[in-house]
C-alpha positions as semicolon CSV with decimal commas, in nm:
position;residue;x (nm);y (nm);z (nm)
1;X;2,667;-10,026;-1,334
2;X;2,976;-9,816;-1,299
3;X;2,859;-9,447;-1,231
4;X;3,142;-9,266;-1,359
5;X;3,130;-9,371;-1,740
6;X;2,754;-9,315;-1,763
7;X;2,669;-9,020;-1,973
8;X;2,378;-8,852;-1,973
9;X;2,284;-8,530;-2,139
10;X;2,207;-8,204;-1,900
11;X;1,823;-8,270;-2,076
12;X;1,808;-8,605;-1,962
13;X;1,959;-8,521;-1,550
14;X;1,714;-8,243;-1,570
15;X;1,463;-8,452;-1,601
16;X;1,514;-8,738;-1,388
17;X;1,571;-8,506;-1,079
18;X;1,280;-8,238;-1,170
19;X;1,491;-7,922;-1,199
20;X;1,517;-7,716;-1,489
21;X;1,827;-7,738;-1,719
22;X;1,909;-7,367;-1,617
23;X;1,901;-7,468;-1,222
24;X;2,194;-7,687;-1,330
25;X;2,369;-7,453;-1,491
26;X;2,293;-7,215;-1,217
27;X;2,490;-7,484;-0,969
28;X;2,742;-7,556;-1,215
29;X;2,867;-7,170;-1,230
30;X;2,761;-7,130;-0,839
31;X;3,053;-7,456;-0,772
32;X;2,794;-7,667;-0,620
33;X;2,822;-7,892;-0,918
34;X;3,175;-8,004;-1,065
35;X;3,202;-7,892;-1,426
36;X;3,066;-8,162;-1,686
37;X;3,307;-8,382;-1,886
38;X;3,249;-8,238;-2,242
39;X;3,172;-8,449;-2,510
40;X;3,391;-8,443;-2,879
41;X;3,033;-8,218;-3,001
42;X;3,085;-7,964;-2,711
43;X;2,812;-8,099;-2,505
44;X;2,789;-8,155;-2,164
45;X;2,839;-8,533;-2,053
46;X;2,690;-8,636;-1,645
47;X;2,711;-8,922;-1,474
48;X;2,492;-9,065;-1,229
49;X;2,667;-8,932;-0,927
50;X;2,561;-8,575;-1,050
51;X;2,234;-8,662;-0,991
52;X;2,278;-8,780;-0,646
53;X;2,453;-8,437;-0,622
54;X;2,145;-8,257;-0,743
55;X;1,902;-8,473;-0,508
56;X;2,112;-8,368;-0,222
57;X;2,088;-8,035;-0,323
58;X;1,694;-8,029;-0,398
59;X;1,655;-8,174;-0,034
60;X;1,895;-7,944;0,167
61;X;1,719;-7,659;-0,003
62;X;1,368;-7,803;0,115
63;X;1,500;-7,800;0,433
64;X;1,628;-7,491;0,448
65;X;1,970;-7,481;0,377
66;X;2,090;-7,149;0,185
67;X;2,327;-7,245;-0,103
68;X;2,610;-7,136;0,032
69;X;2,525;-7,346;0,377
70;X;2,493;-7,649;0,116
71;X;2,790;-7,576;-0,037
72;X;2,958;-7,645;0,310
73;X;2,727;-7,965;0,345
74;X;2,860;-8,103;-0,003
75;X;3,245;-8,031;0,101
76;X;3,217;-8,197;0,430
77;X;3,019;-8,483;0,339
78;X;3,362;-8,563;0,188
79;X;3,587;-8,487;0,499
80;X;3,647;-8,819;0,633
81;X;3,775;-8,647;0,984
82;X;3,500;-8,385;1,089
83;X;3,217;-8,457;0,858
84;X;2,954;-8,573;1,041
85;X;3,037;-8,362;1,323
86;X;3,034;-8,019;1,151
87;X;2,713;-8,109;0,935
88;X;2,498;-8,161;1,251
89;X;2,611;-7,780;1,416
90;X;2,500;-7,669;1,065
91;X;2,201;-7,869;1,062
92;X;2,128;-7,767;1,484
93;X;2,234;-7,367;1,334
94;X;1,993;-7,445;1,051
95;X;1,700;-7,542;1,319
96;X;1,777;-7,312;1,533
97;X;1,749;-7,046;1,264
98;X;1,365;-7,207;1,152
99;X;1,296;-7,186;1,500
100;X;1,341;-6,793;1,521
101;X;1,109;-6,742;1,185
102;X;0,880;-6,983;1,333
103;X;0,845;-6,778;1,656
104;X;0,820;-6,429;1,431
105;X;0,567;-6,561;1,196
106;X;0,374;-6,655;1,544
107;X;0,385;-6,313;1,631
108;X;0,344;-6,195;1,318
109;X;-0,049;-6,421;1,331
110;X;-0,145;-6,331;1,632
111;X;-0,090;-5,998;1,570
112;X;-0,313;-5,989;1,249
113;X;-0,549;-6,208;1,446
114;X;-0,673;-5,979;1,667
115;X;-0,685;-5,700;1,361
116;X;-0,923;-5,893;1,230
117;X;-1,108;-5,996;1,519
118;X;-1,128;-5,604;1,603
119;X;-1,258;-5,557;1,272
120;X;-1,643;-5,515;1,262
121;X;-1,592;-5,551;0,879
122;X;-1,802;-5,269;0,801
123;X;-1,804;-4,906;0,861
124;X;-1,584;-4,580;0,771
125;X;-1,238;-4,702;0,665
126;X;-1,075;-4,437;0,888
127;X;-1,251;-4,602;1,175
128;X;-1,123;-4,966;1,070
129;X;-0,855;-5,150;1,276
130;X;-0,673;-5,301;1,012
131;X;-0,628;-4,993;0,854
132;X;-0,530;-4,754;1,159
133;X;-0,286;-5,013;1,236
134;X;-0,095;-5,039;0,919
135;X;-0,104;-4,668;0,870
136;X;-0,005;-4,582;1,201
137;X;0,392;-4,450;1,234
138;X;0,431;-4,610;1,608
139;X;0,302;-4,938;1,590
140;X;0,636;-5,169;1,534
């Protein structure tokens, strides 16, 4: 099957990837998807190879990647030279990046951990932990 003279409608790409027809829109004005051929009625004509695009995009996203990071993904997975090389610091950048909120959200549950652990669960609410904790101006 020759990918660039299929032609599928924005409805039908929509729906084979599971995005909504305004997500592709979205990535059309964003330039993370080349602008559709039109068709002679004004509509917009894909081929399959925008729905690899899409795929690629879904997954980056599920990994992490911010659109503009994927928009640097997308332009070199076509450089022949320093592709591969230059997606895997963005990819280590991208990890290392995970790893930080990873670390915070840590802190951030053991922190409400032992509110809650303090917490009789009963009593004046000026006297709860939780409360004095989020209420007090020092704690950081």
């Amino acid at each position: 099957m020759n990918t660039q003279h299929t032609s599928l409608t924005i409805g039908a790409v929509a729906k084979r990837v599971g995005v909504a027809i305004d997500t592709i829109r979205y990535y059309e004005r964003e330039g993370l998807l080349p602008e559709p051929v039109r068709r002679a009625s004004g509509y917009r004509s894909y081929g399959e190879g925008t729905i690899a695009q899409l795929r690629f995009i879904r997954r980056a996203k599920d990994l992490g990647f911010t659109l503009e990071e994927i928009r640097e993904l997308l332009a070199l997975s076509a450089d022949r030279q320093r592709g591969v090389k230059a997606v895997k610091q963005r990819a280590q950048q991208r990890l290392a990046a995970i790893e930080l909120r990873i670390a915070e959200l840590q802190r951030v549950r053991d922190g409400l951990a032992q509110l809650v652990e303090s917490c009789p669960g009963h009593g004046k609410p000026e006297e709860c932990p939780i409360l004095r904790a989020l209420s007090d101006e020092a704690v950081s």
